[in-house]
Each structure stands twice: as C-alpha cells, then as structure tokens.
C-alpha positions in Angstrom: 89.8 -23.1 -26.3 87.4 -21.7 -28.9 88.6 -20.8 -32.3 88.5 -16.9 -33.2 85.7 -18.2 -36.2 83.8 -20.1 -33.1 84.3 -17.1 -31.2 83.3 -14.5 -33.5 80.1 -16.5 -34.8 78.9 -16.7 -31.4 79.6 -13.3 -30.5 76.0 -12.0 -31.4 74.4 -14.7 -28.8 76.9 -13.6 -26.2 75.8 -10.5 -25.7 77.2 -8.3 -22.9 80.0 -10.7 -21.3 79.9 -10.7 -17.8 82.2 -8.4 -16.0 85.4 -8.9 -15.0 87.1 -7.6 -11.5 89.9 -4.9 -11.8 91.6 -2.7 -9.6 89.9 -0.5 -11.4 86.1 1.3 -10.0 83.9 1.5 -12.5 80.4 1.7 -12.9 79.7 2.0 -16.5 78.3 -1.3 -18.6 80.2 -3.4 -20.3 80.6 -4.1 -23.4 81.0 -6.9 -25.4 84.3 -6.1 -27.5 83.7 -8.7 -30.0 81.1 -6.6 -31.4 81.8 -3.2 -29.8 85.2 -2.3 -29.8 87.5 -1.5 -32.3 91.6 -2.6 -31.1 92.1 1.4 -30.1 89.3 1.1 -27.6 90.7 -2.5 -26.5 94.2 -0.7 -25.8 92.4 1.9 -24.4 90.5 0.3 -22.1 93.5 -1.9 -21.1 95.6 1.3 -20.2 92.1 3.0 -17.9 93.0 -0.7 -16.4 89.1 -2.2 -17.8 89.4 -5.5 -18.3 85.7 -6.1 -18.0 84.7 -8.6 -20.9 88.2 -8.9 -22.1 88.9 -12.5 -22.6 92.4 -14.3 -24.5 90.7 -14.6 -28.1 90.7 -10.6 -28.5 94.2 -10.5 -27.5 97.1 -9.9 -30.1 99.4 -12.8 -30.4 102.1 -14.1 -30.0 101.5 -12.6 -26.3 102.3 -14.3 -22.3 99.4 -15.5 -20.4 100.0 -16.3 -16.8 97.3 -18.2 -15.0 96.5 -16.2 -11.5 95.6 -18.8 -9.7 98.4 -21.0 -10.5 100.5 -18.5 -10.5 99.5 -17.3 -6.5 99.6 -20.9 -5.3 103.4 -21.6 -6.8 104.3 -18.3 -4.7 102.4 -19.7 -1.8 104.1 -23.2 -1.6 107.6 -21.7 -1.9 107.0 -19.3 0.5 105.3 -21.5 3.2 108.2 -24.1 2.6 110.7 -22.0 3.1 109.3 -20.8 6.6 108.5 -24.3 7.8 112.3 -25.0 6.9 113.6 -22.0 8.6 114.8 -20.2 5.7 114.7 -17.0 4.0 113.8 -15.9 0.5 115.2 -13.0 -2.1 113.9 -14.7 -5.0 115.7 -13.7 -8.1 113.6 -11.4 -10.8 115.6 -12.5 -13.7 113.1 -14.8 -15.0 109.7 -12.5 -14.4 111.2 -8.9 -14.8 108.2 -7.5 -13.3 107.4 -5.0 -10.5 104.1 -6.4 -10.0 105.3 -10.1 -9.4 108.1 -8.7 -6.9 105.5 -7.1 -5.1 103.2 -10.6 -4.9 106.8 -12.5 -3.6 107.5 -9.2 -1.2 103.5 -9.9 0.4 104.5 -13.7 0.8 107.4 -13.0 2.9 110.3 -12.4 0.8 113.2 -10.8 2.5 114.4 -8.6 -0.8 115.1 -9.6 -4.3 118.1 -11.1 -6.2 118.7 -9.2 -9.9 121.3 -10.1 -12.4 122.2 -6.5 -13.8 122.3 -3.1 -12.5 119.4 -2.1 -14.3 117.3 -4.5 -12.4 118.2 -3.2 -9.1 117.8 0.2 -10.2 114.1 -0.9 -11.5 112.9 -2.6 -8.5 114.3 -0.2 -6.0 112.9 2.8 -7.7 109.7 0.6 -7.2 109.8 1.5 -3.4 111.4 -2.8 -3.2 114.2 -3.1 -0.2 116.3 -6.0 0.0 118.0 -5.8 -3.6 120.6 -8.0 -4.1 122.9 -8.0 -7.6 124.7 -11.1 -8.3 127.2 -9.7 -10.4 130.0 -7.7 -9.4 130.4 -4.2 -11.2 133.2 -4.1 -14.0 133.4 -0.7 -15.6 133.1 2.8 -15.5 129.3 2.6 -16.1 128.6 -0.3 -13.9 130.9 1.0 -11.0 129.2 4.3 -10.6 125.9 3.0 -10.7 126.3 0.6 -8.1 127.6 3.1 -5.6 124.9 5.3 -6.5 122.5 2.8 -5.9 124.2 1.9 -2.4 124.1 5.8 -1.4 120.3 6.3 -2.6 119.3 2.8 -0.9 121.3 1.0 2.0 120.0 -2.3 1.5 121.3 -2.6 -1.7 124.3 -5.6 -1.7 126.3 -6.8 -4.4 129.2 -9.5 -5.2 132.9 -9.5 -6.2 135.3 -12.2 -6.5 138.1 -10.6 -7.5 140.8 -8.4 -5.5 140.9 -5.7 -8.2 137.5 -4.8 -8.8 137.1 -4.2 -4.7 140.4 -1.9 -5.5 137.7 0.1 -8.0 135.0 -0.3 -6.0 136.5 1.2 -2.6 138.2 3.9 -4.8 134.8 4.9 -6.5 132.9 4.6 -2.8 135.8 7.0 -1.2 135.1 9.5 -4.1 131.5 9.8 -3.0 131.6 9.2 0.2 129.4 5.8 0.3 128.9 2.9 2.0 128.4 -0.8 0.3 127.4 -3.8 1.2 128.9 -7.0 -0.7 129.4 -10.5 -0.4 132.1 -12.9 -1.5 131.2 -14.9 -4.5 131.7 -18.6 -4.1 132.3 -21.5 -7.0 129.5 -24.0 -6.5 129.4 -25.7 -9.9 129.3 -22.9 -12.4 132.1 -21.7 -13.8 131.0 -18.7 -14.9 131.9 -17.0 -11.7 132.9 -17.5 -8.1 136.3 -17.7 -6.6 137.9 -20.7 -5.1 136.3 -21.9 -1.5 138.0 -21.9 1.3 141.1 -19.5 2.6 141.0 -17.6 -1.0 137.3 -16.9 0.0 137.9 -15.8 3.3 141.0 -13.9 2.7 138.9 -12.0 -0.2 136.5 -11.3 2.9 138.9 -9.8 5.1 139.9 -7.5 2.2 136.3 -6.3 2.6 136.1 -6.3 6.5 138.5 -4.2 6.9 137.9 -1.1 4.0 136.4 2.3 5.2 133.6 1.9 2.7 133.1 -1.9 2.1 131.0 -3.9 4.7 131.6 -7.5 4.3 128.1 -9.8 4.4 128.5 -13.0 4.2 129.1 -15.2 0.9 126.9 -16.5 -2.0 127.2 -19.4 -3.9 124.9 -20.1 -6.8 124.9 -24.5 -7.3 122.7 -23.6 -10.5 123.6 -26.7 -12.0 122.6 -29.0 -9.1 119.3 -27.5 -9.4 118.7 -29.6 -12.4 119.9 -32.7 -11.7 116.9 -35.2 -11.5 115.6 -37.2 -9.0 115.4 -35.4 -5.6 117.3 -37.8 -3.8 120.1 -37.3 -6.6 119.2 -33.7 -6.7 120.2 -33.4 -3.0 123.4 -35.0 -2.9 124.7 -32.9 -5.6 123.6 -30.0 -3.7 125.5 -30.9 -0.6 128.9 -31.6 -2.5 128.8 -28.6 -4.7 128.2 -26.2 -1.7 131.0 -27.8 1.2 133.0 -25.3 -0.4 130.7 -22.6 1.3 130.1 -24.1 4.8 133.7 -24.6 4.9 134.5 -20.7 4.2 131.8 -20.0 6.4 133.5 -21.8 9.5 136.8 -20.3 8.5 135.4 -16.9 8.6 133.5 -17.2 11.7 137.3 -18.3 13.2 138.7 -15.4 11.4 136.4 -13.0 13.5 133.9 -12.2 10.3 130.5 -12.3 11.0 128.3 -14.2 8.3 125.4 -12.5 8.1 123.9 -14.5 4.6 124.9 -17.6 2.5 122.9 -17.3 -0.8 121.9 -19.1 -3.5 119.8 -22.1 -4.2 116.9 -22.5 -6.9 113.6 -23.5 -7.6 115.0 -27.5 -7.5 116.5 -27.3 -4.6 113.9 -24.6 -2.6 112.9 -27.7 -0.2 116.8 -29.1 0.1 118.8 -25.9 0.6 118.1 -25.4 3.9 119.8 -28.5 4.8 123.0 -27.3 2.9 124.0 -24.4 4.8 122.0 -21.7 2.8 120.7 -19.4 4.4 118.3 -17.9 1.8 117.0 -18.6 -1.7 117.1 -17.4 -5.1 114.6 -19.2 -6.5 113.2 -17.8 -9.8 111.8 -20.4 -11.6 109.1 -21.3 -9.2 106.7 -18.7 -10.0 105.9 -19.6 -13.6 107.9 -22.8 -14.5 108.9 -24.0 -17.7 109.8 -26.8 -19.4 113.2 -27.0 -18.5 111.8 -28.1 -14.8 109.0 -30.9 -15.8 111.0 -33.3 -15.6 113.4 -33.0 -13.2 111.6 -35.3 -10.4 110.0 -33.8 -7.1 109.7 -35.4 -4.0 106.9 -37.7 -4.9 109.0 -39.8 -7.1 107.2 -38.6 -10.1 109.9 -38.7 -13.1 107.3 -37.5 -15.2 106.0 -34.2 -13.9 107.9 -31.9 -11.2 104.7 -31.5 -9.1 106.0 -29.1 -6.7 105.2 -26.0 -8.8 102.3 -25.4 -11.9 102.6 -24.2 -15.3 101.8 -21.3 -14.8 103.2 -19.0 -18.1 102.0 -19.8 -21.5 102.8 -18.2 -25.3 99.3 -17.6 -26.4 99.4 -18.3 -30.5 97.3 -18.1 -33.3 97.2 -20.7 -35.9 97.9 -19.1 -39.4 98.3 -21.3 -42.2 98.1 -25.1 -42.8 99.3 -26.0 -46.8 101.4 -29.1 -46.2 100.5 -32.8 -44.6 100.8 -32.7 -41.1 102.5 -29.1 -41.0 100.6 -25.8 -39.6 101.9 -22.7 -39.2 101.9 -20.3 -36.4 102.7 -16.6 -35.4 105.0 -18.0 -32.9 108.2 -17.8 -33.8 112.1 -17.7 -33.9 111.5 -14.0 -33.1 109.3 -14.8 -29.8 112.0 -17.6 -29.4 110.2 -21.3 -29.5 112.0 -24.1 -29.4 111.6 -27.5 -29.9 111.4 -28.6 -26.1 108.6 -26.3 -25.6 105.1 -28.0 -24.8 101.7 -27.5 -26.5 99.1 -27.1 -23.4 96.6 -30.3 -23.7 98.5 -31.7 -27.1 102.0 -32.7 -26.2 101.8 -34.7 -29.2 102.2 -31.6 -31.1 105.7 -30.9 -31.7 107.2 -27.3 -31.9 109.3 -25.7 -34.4 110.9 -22.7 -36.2 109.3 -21.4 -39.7 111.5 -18.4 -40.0 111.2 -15.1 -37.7 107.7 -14.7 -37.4 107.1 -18.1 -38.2 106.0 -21.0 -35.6 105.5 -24.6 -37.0 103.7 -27.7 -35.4 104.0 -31.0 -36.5 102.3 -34.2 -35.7 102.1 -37.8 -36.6 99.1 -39.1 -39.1 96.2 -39.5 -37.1 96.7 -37.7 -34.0 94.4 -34.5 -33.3 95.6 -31.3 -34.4 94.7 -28.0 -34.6 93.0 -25.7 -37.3 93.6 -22.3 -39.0 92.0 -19.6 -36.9 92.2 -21.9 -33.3 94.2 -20.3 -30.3 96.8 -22.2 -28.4 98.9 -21.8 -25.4 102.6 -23.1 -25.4 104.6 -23.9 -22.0 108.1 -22.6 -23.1 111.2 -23.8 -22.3 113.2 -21.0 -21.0 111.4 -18.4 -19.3 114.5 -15.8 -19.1 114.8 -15.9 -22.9 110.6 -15.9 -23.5 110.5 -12.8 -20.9 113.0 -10.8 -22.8 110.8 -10.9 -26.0 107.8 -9.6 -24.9 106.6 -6.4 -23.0 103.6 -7.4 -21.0 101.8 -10.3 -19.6 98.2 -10.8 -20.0 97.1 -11.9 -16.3 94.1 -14.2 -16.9 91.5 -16.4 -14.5 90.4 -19.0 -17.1 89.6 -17.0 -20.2 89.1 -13.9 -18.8 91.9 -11.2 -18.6 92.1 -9.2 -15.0 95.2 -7.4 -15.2 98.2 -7.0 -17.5 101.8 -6.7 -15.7 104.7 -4.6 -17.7 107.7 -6.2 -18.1 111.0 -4.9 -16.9 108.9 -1.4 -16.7 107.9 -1.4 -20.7 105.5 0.5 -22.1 106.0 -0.8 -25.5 103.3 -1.9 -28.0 101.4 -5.3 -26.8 103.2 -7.2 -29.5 107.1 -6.7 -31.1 
C-alpha cells in the first residue's frame, strides 16, 4: 500500500478517481478527495452513503477494514458446507455486532442468529432478523423483564437456563404478562463457565420446562468452545465427539422421557465441517466470517499446520505509522486503547512484531535487516481476537482492494469514525 506522502504527491496526476459502486444513485461527478474534500465533506459524503473515490489512505485510523470479497466467500463456504452436511446454521453475532453482516449470513441460508446478551437480541430483532437465539439465561430484574418482552414482541426468540431457580423467575415473570418462551437446556461441553451436568440432571431440568404454562421446552445446547481450538482436525474431531456424548446422551433420555428435541446447538467455526457428525444439529459459528489470528493455526483438513485454509483473513486494523526515533522501533496509532496484542499479524510482514506503546500507542519491532516500514506508510493488522477488536470500534470500512464501498455500523453505533 502507498504511503499518505506517496499518495498525496501523486494526488495531482490522479485526477478524478474512478468511481466507486454504492447503494447509493447518483449522477453527479466525482471528485477526487485528496484534493477536493475537506474531512466534513468526506463524513458527509460517507453518511449520503458516496463512496465514489473514497479509498483506505483518506480514512482516519486506527479504523476495521473488512475485505468484501473475502469476506462473501468465508460466508459462502460455511454456508454451502453446512447444507452438504445436512445441518443448520444460527451463526453467533458476538464477534461482528453488525446488522449488515447478519443480513449477508440470513441471504446464505441461516436459520436465525445466536447473541450473547440481551441487547443483542433486542438489536437484531428490531432489525426485522427472526430466529434469535440468547445463550445466556436471564439473571435479574433487568435481564428478566427484557427477555419476556422480547419473547411477547417476537415468538422466535429462544433463550437458555441451567438452573431450577431462574425458570422459577422466569415462569413467574412470564405468568405476570401473560407470555410465552421458548428455552433450551444448557449442557456442559468443556467450558465451565456454564452448562449443567449431562444426562438425567439435563433431562429432569427439561421436564421442569415441558410441563410450565408459559415455558416451551426446545431442545438443549451445548457450546464445546474449547474443542474448537484444539489443532489438527483429526485431533480437533475427537475432542469434539468426547466433549458432546454428554448431549447425545440427554438427547436419547429425553426422547424416552416423551420430550421432543427440536435443536442441539453449538459448535464453531473449527468444528463447522465436524459437528454434524456429533449430534448437533445447528451451528454457532462466529468466527468464520472474518477470522483472526486465534484460528491460523489451528490445522484444517488439508493438513496444513501452518495456515487454517478453510476461512480468509478477512478483517484488518488499518494503522498509520507515526513516529520512528529508536533502532528497530516505530510507533503506531494502534494501540492498547484499540487493543493489539502481541499475537496479532502485520498483513505481508509477519516479521514485524506487534506491541503496546501506551493507550494510543502501537509499536513494531523487527530484527536488523529485515524490511520495515516508514513514517507516514499505512498498514493493515490481522488481530487476534475479533470480539475484543469489535468492541473498540464503531464502524467497518467495507473495501474491494483500495477502494471503500460501504461502511457497516457496529452494534447500531453512530459514533464518530474513530474513539
């Protein structure tokens, strides 16, 4: 990528950039912002939804640039995968936070979405999305009421419990307004941060459910997160299968209890081509879309240790290099604040290592003689955790090579374009 001196040099010779498609019609000319524009017209033009001769350098940074094309072919091979397997998908938003990518994974075939808070399923079913699914079960005054006024305003709305005494709240708060919800039974699989034992505990918990005037038992999910990670497929699958005999064997007990099973869920982006062999019957999957560095190495299918291959890189941090006083030290504007760590990736030099300078501050480091980088040059990071890297930032900057086509909110933000 060119440096913003390169670019800015060059500007004059550009001269009108060549237009950009955008949902947009417009006839008017373009113009060539580098000369033209002033960063209130940029914002403006972003809001009128303009993108014509918008490219990354005139972007503020730190900022999230998601590749288009990479991005629709990852939601394309999970979603033909999963039909050729014979399984559904509710992939979960927790990782993307955005309306606009739930509607992309809707178009491919998903069933519904998974969320991890209230506010998520309150988000993406105000977004006209059916099929929510919250993974949590609702503790509190707050969380209780919302739920069941989430349930009464949309009936596909589902949510999980593992615990006797919240059902007790939750059938008392459903009898007060008259409401009907939808749960399953949360299953251990390998995490311990929720999920009740397998088994008759699991089943019993169902019955509990089956037979309230205001609960409607669904079936049980259990999320092997942990599995997902394990590397080497063949490796990968066999923890699967272990980790989730615990659900198969509650789902046979409840079947000979008289309970209908309507959904086993869980899974994940490691497992999205094993899980239909494990007695899921749909995935959460979340990763998939935009990967990070978390998932390189894990090991697909092919063998390769080096590179899971299934799914692209599709999400970068773009960053500006901002100061460069010390041997083999440069400073960027991606920080502690926009969270980089040290396993994040620097897109074509992964000999650059990434640190913390302070809030604002980034810092790369490299070994004598290796290439790096100059004050005023643009990179793109792969980051390590995309839940964490989502929560910094408001927007993503949708981009087909340089060019920027679209920008997607996050979570619904309309906040400024950088924190």
């Amino acid at each position: 990528m060119k440096s913003r001196r390169e670019f800015l040099s060059a500007g004059a010779a550009m001269g009108v950039l060549a237009a950009t498609h955008s949902r947009a019609a417009t006839t008017a000319p373009a113009k060539s912002c580098v000369a033209d524009c002033s960063i209130s017209e940029l914002n403006e033009r972003i809001v009128r939804r303009d993108f014509r001769g918008i490219t990354k350098d005139m972007l503020p940074t730190p900022c999230l640039i998601v590749d288009l094309d990479l991005f629709n072919a990852n939601v394309k091979q999970l979603a033909d995968t999963a039909k050729s397997n014979g399984i559904n998908v509710r992939p979960h938003v927790k990782v993307h936070k955005s309306v606009d990518v739930a509607r992309h994974q809707m178009s491919a075939g998903a069933i519904g979405l998974t969320c991890s808070t209230i506010a998520e399923a309150e988000l993406f079913s105000g977004a006209g999305i059916k099929g929510m699914m919250w993974t949590k079960q609702p503790v509190g005054l707050n969380n209780t009421q919302r739920a069941i006024a989430l349930s009464k305003k949309d009936p596909t709305f589902m949510f999980v419990s593992d615990d006797a005494q919240v059902l007790e709240w939750v059938e008392e708060a459903a009898a007060a307004h008259n409401a009907k919800v939808r749960i399953l039974v949360s299953v251990y699989a390998g995490l311990a941060r929720q999920g009740m034992e397998a088994g008759q505990p699991a089943v019993d918990l169902a019955k509990k459910v089956a037979v309230s005037k205001h609960m409607q038992f669904e079936g049980f999910m259990a999320y092997s997160g942990n599995a997902a990670h394990v590397k080497g497929f063949e490796a990968r699958r066999k923890a699967s299968m272990e980790v989730l005999a615990g659900v198969r064997e509650s789902k046979a007990l409840a079947l000979k209890a008289g309970l209908p099973v309507n959904i086993i869920s869980g899974g994940s982006t490691g497992t999205y081509n094993i899980d239909h062999e494990t007695g899921l019957t749909e995935l959460q999957a979340a990763t998939y879309v935009f990967m990070d560095t978390d998932y390189f190495t894990v090991g697909g299918n092919d063998g390769d240790m080096k590179r899971y291959n299934d799914f692209k890189p599709a999400l970068t941090v773009l960053t500006t290099i901002d100061s460069q006083y010390h041997p083999n030290l440069i400073s960027t504007d991606y920080g502690a604040k926009a969270l980089a760590r040290p396993t994040d990736i620097v897109k074509e030099m992964p000999w650059l290592k990434v640190g913390n300078g302070g809030a604002e501050y980034g810092a790369l480091t490299w070994k004598d003689g290796e290439q790096h980088p100059k004050v005023g040059d643009l990179l793109e990071i792969y980051p390590s955790n995309l839940d964490m890297s989502t929560n910094a930032f408001d927007r993503y900057y949708i981009a087909q090579g340089d060019k920027i086509v679209d920008v997607w909110p996050i979570m619904g933000r309309t906040g400024a374009a950088q924190r």
